[in-house]
C-alpha positions in Angstrom: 77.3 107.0 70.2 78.3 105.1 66.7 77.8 101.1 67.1 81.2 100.4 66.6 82.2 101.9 70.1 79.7 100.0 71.8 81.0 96.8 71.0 84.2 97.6 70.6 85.2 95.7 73.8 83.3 92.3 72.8 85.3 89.2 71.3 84.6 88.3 68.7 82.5 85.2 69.4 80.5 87.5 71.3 80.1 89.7 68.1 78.6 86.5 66.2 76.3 86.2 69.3 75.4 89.6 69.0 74.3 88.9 65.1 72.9 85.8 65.8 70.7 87.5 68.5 69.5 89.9 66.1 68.5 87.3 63.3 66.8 85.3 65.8 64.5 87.8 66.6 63.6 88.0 63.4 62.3 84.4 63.5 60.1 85.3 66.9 62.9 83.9 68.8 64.0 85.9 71.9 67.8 84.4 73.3 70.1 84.8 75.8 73.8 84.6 76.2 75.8 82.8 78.6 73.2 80.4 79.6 74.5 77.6 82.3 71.8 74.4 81.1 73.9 72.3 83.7 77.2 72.4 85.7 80.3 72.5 83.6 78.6 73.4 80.8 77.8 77.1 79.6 76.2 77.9 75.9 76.7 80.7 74.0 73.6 81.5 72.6 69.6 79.8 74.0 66.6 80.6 71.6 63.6 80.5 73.0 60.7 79.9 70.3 56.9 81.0 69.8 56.0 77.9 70.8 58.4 76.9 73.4 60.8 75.6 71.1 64.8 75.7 71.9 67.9 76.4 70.2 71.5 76.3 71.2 73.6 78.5 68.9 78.0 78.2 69.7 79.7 80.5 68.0 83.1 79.5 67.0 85.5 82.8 65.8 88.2 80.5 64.3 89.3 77.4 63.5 90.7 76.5 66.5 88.3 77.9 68.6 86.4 75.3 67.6 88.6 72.4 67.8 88.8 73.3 71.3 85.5 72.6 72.3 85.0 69.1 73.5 81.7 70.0 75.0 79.4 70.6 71.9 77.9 67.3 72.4 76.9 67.8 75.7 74.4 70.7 74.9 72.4 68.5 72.3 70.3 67.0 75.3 69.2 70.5 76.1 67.8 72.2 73.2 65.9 70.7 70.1 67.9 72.2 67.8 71.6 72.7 67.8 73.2 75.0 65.3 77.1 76.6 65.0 77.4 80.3 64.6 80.6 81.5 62.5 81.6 84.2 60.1 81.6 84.2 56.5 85.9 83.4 56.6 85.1 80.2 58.8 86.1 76.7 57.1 82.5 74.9 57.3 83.9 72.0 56.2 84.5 71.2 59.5 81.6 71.8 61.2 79.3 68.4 61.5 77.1 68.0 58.9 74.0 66.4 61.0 74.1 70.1 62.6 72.5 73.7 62.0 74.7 76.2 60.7 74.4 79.9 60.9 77.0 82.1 59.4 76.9 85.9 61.0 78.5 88.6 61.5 78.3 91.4 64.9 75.1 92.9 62.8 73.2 89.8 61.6 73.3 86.1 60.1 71.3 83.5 58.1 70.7 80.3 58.6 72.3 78.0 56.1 71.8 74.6 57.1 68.8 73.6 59.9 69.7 70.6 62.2 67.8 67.9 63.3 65.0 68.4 65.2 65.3 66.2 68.6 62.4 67.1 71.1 63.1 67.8 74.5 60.8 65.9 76.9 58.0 67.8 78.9 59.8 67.8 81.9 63.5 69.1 80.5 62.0 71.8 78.6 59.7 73.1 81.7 63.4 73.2 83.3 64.8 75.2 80.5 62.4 77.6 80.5 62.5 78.4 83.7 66.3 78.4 83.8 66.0 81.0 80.5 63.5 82.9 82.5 65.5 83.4 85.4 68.8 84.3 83.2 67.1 86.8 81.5 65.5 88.3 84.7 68.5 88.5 86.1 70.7 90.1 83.5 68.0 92.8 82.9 67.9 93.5 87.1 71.7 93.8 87.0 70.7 96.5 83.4 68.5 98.6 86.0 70.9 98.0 89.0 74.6 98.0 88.3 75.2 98.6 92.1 74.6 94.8 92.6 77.5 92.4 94.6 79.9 90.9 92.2 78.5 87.3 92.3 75.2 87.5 92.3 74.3 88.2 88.6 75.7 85.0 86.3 
């Protein structure tokens, strides 16, 4: 089946996910979408490095997707690196400059711009990678089991 018609039903922030997925990997980074790092919040994209290391990656389709979100800030105390996803059409200017910036597309992306690096303590990242672990798990058991109740799969 051509690539186009799988995705043809994905937004297209979730087509910059997709991308930025696939570049990731390239860096040894394996990701997730969808995460939930704590209640009311829900990021777009978690990294999870070689060495433990995590990324948060939003991917914002147009200008006023982004100027919508007035939760960014709340995801810095969860990863150690934040970065914004957005295609090559997107008006960086307006992005924050003390942040990573990724520009992709539903096939790949490059980093432009790496953020700050702000550790996460011991105990926040042991929850993290647990909480990554358990994402994944459970979107690859709803892959093998589609038959699952509505509900249970986030």
């Amino acid at each position: 089946m051509p690539d186009d018609v799988l995705h043809s039903d994905l937004k297209p922030g979730q087509l910059l996910a997709r991308g930025v997925c696939r570049h990731l990997l390239s860096h040894d980074f394996v990701s997730v979408e969808e995460l939930v790092p704590a209640p009311g919040l829900r990021v777009d994209v978690m990294g999870l490095g070689p060495k433990g290391e995590i990324w948060i990656v939003e991917c914002k389709s147009s200008r006023a997707d982004f100027q919508a979100d007035s939760k960014w800030q709340g995801y810095l105390q969860w990863c150690d690196r934040y970065f914004w996803a957005v295609d090559e059409f997107f008006p960086t200017e307006l992005l924050p400059d003390d942040t990573g910036l990724i520009i992709a597309d539903a096939y790949d992306a490059e980093i432009i711009r790496i953020g700050p690096e702000s550790k996460l303590a011991g105990a926040r990242r042991k929850v993290m990678v647990a909480k990554f672990a358990r994402h994944a798990a459970l979107r690859w058991q709803a892959v093998r089991d589609p038959g699952l109740p509505p509900g249970l799969i986030i």
